[in-house]
N, C-alpha and C positions, 0 to 999 in steps of 0.2 A: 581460020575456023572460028575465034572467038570473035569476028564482024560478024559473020553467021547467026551466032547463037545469042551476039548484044540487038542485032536487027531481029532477031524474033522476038525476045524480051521487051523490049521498045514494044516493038508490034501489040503482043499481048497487055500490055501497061494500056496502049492509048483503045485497045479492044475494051477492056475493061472500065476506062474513064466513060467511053463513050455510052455501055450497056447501062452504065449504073448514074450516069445524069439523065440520060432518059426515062429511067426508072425512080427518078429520088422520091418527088412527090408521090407516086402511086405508094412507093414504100413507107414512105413517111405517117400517110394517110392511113395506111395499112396497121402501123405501128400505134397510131393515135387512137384507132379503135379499138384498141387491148388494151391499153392503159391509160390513155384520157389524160396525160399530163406531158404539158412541153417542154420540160427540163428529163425526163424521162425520155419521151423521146429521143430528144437531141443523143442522150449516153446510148441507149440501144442502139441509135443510128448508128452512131459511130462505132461500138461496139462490133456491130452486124457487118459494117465494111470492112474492118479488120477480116472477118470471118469469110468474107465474101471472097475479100482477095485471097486469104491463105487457101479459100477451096477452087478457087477459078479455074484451077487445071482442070475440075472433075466435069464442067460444065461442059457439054458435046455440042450442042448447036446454040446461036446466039436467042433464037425461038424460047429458048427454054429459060433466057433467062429470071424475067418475070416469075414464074413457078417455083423457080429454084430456091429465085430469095426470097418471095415467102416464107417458104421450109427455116430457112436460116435466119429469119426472125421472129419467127414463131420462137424456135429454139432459144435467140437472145432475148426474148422476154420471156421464157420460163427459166432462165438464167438469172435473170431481171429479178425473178418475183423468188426466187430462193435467195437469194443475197436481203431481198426485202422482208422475208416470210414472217418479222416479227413484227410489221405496219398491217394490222387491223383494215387498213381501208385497201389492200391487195387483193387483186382476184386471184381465187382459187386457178388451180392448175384445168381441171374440166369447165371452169366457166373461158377462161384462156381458151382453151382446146375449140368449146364452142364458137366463141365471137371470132378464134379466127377460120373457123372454117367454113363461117358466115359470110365474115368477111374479103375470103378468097373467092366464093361463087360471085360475092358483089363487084368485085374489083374488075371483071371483065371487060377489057376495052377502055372509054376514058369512062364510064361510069361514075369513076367517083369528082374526074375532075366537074362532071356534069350535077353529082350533088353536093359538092361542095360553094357552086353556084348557088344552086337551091337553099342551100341551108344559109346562106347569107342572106338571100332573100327574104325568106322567113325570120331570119334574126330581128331584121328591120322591121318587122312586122309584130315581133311584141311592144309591149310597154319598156320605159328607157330602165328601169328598175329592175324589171324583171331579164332584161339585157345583161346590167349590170352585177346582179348577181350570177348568173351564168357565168361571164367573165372572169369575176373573180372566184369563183369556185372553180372552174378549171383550167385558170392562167396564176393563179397564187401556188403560194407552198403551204400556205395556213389552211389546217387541218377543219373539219368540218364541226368541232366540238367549239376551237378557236371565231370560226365564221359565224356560228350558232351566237355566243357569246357577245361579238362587238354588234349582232343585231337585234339580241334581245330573244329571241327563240331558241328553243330545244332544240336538239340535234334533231332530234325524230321529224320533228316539223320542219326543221331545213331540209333534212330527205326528202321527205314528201313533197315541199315545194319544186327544188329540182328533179323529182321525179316525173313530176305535173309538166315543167318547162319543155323535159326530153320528148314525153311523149307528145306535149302538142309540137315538138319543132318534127318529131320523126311524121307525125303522122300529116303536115305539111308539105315535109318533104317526099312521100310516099303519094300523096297529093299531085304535087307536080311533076314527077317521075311518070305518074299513072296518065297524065295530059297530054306527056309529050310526044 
């Protein structure tokens, strides 16, 4: 009986490996558009599969998985953002709530793998500067008072500039979404 029961555990183990590699990127991406940092990321991720796995029994059809883990990373980043709640630069719990329930109508099918394309192409499409500051605003740990500082600008005027960058890179990417 315990071959039985080690052959379904197996079973469920490699169910599981299978649902959630074909799922990583879409989650990942999922992930990235709540919080916009890739050391963040990376901890929710891992965080959320912890979570994934201890809930796996509750998942009924393999259909559902996508939907599911949503749900349970939504959850690890409002986990996330209370462990953080004393970083200033954290999105509130209803702006969370919003982008991901934005970002769950978007994520339908490979959609994102298709503007993740797009939005590379557009990258290349600014100035190397303004490239570069993008990057390092959302691939650093340096805070945007710090970033302000080594370039000589206010904070407020670094807002605005990467303000200015997102929306011409969103409205590019909206752009070519709408072409194709």
């Amino acid at each position: 009986m315990t071959t039985n029961n080690s052959l379904h555990a197996h079973a469920e183990v490699e169910r599981f490996v299978r649902l959630l590699t074909a799922n990583e990127r879409r989650l990942r991406a999922f992930l990235f558009q709540l919080v916009v940092d890739r050391d963040a990321v990376d901890e929710i991720m891992q965080d959320a599969c912890t979570s994934l796995w201890k809930k796996f029994s509750q998942l009924d059809d393999d259909e559902g998985f996508l939907p599911w883990a949503y749900v349970v990373c939504r959850y690890e980043v409002l986990m996330y953002r209370r462990k953080r709640a004393r970083d200033r630069l954290v999105f509130d719990e209803g702006l969370i709530e919003q982008i991901a329930n934005e970002a769950t109508e978007r994520a339908a099918g490979d959609q994102i793998d298709q503007r993740q394309t797009y939005l590379k192409d557009c990258l290349t499409q600014l100035r190397e500067a303004d490239r570069r500051l993008l990057m390092t605003a959302y691939g650093s740990k340096a805070t945007i008072i710090e970033m302000a500082e080594q370039l000589n600008l206010t904070s407020n005027a670094l807002y605005k500039t990467l303000g200015r960058l997102r929306r011409r890179l969103k409205g590019c990417v909206k752009g070519k979404l709408a072409t194709s």
